[in-house]
C-alpha positions as CSV (number, residue, x, y, z in Angstrom):
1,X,0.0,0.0,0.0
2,X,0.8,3.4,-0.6
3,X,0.1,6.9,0.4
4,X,1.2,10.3,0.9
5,X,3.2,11.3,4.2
6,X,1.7,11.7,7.2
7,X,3.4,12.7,10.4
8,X,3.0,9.4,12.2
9,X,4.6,8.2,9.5
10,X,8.2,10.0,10.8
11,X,9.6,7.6,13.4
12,X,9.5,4.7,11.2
13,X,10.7,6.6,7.9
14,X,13.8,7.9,9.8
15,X,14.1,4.6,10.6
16,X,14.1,3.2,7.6
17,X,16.3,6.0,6.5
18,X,18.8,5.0,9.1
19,X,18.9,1.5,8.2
20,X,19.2,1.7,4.3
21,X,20.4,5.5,3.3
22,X,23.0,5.2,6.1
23,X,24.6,2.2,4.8
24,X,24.7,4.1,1.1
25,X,26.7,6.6,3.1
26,X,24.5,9.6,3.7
27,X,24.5,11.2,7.3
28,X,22.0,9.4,10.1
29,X,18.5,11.2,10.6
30,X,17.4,12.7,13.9
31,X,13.5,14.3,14.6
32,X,15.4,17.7,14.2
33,X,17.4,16.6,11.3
34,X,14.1,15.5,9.3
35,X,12.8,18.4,10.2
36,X,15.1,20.3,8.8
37,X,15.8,18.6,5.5
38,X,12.1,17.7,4.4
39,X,9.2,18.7,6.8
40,X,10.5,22.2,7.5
41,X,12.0,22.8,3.9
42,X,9.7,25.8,2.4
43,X,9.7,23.6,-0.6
44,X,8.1,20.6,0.9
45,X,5.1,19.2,-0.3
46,X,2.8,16.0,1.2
47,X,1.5,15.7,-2.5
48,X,5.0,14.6,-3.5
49,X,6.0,12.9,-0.9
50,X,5.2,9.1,-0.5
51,X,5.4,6.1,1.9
52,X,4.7,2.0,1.3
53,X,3.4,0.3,4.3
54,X,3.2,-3.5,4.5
55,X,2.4,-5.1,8.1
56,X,2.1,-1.4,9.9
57,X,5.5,-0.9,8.5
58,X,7.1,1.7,6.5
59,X,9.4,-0.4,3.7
60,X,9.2,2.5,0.8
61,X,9.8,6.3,0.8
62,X,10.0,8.5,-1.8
63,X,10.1,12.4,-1.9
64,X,10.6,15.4,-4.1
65,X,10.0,18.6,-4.7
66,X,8.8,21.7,-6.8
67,X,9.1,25.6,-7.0
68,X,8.3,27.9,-9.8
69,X,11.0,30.2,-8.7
70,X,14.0,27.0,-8.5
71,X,16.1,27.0,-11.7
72,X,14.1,24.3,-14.1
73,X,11.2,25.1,-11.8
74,X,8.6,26.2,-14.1
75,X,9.6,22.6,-16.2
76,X,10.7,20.3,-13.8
77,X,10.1,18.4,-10.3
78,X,13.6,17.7,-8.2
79,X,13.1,14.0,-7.0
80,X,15.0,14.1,-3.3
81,X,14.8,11.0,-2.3
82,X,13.6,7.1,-2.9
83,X,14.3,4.4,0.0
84,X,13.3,1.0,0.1
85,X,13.7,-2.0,3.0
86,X,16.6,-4.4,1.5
87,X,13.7,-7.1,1.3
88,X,12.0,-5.1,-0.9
89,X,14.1,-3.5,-3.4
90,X,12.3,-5.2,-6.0
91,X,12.4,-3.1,-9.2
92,X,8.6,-3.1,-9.1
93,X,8.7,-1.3,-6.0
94,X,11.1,1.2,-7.2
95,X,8.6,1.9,-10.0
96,X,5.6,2.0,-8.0
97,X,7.4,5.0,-5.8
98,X,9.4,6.8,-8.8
99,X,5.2,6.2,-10.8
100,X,3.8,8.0,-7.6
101,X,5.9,10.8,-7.4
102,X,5.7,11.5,-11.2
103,X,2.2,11.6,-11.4
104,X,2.2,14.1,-9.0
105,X,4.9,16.4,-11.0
106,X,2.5,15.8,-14.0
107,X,-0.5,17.0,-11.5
108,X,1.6,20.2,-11.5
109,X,2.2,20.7,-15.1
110,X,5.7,19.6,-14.9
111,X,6.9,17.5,-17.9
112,X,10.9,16.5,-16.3
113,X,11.8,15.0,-13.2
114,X,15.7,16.1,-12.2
115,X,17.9,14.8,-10.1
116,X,20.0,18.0,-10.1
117,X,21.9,19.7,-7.7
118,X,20.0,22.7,-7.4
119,X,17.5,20.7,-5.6
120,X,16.3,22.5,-2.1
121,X,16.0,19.8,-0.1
122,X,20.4,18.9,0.5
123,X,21.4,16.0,1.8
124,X,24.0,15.6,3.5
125,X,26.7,12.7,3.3
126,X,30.1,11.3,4.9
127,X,33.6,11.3,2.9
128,X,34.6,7.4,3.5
129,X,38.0,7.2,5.1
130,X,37.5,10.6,7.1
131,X,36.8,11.2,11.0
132,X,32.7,11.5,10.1
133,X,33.9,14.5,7.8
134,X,30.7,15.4,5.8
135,X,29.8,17.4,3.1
136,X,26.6,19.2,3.1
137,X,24.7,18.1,0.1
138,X,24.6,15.1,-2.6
139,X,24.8,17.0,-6.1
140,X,23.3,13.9,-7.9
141,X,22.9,10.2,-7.1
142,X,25.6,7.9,-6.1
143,X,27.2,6.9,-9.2
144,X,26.7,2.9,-9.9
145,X,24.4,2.6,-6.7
146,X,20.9,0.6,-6.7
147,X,19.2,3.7,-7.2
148,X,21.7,5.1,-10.5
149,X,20.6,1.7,-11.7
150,X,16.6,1.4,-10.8
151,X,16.4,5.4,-12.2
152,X,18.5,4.3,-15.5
153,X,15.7,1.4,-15.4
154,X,12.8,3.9,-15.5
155,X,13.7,5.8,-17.9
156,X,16.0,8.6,-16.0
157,X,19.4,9.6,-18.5
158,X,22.8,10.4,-17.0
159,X,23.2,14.1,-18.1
160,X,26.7,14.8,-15.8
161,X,29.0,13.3,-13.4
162,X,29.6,15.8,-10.2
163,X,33.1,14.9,-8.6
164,X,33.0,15.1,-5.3
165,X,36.5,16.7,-3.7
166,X,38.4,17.2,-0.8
167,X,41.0,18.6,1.3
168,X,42.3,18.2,5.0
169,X,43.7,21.7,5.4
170,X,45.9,20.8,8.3
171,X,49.5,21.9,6.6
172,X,47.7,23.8,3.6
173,X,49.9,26.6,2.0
174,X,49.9,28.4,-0.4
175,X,52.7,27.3,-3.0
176,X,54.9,30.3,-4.7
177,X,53.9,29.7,-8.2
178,X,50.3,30.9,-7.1
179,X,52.2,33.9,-4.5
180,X,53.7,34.4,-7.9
181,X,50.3,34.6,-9.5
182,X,49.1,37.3,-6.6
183,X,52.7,39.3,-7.8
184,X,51.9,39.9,-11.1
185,X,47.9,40.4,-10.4
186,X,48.9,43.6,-8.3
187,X,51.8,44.6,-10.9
188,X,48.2,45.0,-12.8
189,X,46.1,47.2,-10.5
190,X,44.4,43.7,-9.0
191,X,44.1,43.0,-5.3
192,X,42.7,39.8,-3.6
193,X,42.0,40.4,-0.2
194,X,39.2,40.5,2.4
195,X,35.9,42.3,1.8
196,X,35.8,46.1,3.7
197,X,32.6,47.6,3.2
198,X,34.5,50.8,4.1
199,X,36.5,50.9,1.4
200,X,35.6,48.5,-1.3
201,X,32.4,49.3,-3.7
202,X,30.4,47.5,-6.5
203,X,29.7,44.3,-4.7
204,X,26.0,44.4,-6.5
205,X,27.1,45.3,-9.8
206,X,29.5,42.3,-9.6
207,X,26.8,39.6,-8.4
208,X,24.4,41.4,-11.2
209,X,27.3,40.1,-13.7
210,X,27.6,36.5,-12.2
211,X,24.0,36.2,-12.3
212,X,23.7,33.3,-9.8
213,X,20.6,34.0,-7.6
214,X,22.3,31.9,-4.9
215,X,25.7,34.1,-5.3
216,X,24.0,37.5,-5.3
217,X,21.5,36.6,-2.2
218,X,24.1,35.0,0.2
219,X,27.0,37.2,-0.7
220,X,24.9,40.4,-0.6
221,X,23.8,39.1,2.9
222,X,27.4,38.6,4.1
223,X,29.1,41.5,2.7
224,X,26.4,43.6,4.5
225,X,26.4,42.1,7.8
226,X,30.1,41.3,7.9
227,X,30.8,37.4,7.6
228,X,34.2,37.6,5.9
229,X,34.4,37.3,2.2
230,X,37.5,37.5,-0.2
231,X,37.2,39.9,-3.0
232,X,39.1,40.5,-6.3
233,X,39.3,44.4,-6.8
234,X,40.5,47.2,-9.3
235,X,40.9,50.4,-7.8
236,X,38.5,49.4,-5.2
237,X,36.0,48.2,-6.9
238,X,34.8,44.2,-6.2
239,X,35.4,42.3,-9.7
240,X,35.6,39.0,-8.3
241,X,34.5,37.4,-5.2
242,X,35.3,33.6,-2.7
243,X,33.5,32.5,-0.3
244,X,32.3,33.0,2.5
245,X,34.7,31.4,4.7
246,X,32.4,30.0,7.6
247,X,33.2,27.1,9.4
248,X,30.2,24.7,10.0
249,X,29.6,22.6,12.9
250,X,30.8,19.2,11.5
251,X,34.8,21.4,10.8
252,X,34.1,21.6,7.2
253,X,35.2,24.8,5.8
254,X,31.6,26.2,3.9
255,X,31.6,28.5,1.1
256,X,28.8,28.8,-1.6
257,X,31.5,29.8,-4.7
258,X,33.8,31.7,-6.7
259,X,33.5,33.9,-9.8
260,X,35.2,36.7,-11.6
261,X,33.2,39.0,-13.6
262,X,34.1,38.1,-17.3
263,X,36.0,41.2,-18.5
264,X,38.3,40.7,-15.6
265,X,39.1,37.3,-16.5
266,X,43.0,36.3,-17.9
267,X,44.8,37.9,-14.6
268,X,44.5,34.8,-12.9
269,X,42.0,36.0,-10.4
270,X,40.1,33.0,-10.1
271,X,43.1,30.4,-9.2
272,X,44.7,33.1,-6.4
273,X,41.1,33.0,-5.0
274,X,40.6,29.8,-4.6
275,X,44.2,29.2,-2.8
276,X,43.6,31.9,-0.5
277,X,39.6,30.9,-0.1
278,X,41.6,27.8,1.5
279,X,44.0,29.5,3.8
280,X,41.1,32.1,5.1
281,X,39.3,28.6,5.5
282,X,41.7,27.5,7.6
283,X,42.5,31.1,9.5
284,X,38.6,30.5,10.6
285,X,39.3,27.2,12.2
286,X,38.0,24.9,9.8
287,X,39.5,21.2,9.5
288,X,38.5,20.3,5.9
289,X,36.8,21.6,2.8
290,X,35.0,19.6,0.0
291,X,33.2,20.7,-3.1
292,X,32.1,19.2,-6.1
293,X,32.8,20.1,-10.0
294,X,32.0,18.8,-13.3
295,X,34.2,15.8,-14.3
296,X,35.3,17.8,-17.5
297,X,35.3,20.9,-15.5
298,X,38.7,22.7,-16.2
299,X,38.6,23.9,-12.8
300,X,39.7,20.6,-11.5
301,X,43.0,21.0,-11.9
302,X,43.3,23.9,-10.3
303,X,41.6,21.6,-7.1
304,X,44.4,18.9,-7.6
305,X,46.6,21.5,-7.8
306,X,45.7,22.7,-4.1
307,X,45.9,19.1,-2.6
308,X,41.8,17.9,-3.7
309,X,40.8,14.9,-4.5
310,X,38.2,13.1,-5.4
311,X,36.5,11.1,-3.0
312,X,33.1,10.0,-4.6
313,X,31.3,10.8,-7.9
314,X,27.7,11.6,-8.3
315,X,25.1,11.4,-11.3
316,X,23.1,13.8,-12.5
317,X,19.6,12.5,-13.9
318,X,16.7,13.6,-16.1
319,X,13.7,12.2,-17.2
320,X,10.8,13.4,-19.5
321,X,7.9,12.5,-18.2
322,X,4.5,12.6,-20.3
323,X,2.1,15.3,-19.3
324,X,-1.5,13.8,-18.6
325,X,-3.5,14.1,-21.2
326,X,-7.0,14.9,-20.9
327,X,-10.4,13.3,-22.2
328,X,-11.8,15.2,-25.0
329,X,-15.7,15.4,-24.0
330,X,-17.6,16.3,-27.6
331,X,-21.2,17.2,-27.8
C-alpha cells in the first residue's frame, strides 16, 4: 500500500532511513534533522512525498520537490529521495514509488523530473575514510548505486557526473607559483584580499554580472552584515569574489562559490582565489573543505593542484515524463 506522508509516519521513515540511506553513506537522521531537511524545507510538499506500508510498516519512501521560482522550476520536479527495505528492493517497488511521485509532478504541469543539484531539499553525506567528515549536500545520485541503476531502469538519462572533492587543510599553504600569480595580479592594478565595506564598492554590480541568484543573495547578505568574504578588486572596486569562509559545525570549511566577472578574466584571479579561499578557511578554524565540480570541468586542476581529491562521484539524472492528457468530452 501506498500513500502520501503523514506525520505518524516520521519515526518509522527515519528509521528506515537510518537503516538503508546510512549504509549508502548519507548522514544518520534525527527528529530535528528531518525536520530540517524535508518537513520544515519551504519547498516541501505532502502531494510529493510518498510512503509504502506493508504489516504497519514503513518499507518504501519516496520524496521530491517543486518551485516555480527553482532554476528548471517552471519545467521540472527535483526527485530528493527514494528508499526502500533491503527485502524489498524489487524493481517493481522502485517503479511503484518513482510512478507515484511522477504523477504528482505531471499533476503540477511539470513535464521532467531532475535529479539535479540545485535541488532545495540537501542531503548531507560522509567522505569514506575521514573522521565522520561530511559534506553538506549530494549533487546527484551515487554513481553505480541501486538507485543510478533502478532510475536508469525507469527511464532517468545520465546528463553529468559531479566529482566530489576534498581537502584536509591541516598543513595547507599556499605554494609560490600561485604567491607568484598574486605578484603579477597587483603589478596590474588587481588586489585579492578580504571584503571592507568601508573601502571597497560595486559588490552588487559584480553579483548582477555572475547572475547566480544563490551568489547575489548569500554574498549580498554577508558582505552587509560582515561574515568575511575575499574579493578580487581594481581600484577598489569588487570584480571578483570567494566565499564565505564559515566554518560549520561538522569542521568543514563552507563556502557557496567563486566567480570573476568576465571582462576581468585572464589575470588569474580565479586560481589566487581559490588558494587563499583555502588558507582564510583554515584562519577561521576549519579542519576540511569539500566541493564538487563537473568531471570535464577545467577547474579541476586547479583543485588537484591545491591538494583535492576526489573522493566520490555523483550522477546527475533527467527524465521526460508525459504530461496527462485529458479526455476530449464532444457534444
Amino acid at each position: 500500500m501506498i500513500n502520501t506522508f503523514k506525520i505518524q509516519d516520521q519515526d518509522k521513515i527515519i528509521a528506515l532511513w537510518n537503516t538503508v540511506a546510512v549504509k549508502i553513506g548519507y548522514k544518520e537522521l534525527d527528529h530535528t534533522s528531518f525536520h530540517e531537511i524535508f518537513t520544515g524545507n519551504p519547498y516541501f510538499n505532502e502531494n510529493h512525498t510518498f510512503v509504502m506500508h506493508e504489516d504497519n510498516r514503513v518499507v518504501g519512501f519516496v520524496c521530491g520537490c517543486t518551485g516555480d521560482d527553482l532554476p528548471l522550476g517552471k519545467t521540472s520536479g527535483y526527485l530528493t529521495s527514494v528508499l526502500l527495505e533491503e527485502a524489498y528492493e524489487a524493481s517493481e517497488n522502485y517503479k511503484i514509488l518513482l510512478d507515484a511521485l511522477e504523477k504528482s509532478f505531471a499533476d503540477e504541469g511539470k513535464t521532467q523530473s531532475e535529479v539535479l543539484f540545485f535541488n532545495p531539499m540537501m542531503l548531507p553525506w560522509y567522505i569514506k575514510g575521514t573522521n565522520r567528515h561530511e559534506h553538506n549536500n549530494a549533487p546527484g545520485v551515487f554513481r553505480n548505486s541501486k538507485l543510478h541503476e533502478e532510475l536508469y531502469k525507469n527511464g532517468y538519462q545520465d546528463r553529468a557526473i559531479e566529482c566530489a572533492m576534498y581537502l584536509k587543510l591541516e598543513g595547507f599553504t599556499i605554494p609560490e607559483a600561485i604567491l607568484a600569480k598574486e605578484e603579477k595580479a597587483a603589478v596590474e592594478g588587481y588586489e585579492v584580499t578580504l571584503f571592507d565595506q568601508n573601502r571597497h564598492y560595486g559588490v552588487k554590480e559584480m553579483l548582477q554580472k555572475l547572475d547566480n541568484p544563490l551568489w547575489e543573495r548569500e554574498i549580498s547578505q554577508c558582505t552587509r552584515t560582515g561574515v568575511p568574504v575575499l574579493v578580487a578588486v581594481h581600484n577598489d572596486k569588487v570584480v571578483g569574489f570567494a566565499g564565505p569562509m564559515i566554518r560549520q559545525k561538522s569542521g568543514r570549511g563552507y563556502f557557496t562559490g567563486i566567480g570573476v566577472v568576465k571582462e576581468h578574466e585572464g589575470h588569474g584571479l580565479g586560481t589566487v582565489l581559490f588558494f587563499k579561499l583555502c588558507e582564510e578557511e583554515k584562519k577561521v578554524g576549519a579542519e576540511y573543505m569539500s566541493l564538487y565540480t563537473g568531471i570535464d570541468n577545467p577547474a579541476g586542476k586547479i583543485y588537484h593542484q591545491a591538494g583535492f581529491e576526489t573522493v566520490q562521484e555523483f550522477v546527475v539524472m533527467r527524465k521526460i515524463c508525459k504530461p496527462i492528457s485529458m479526455k476530449r468530452h464532444d457534444g
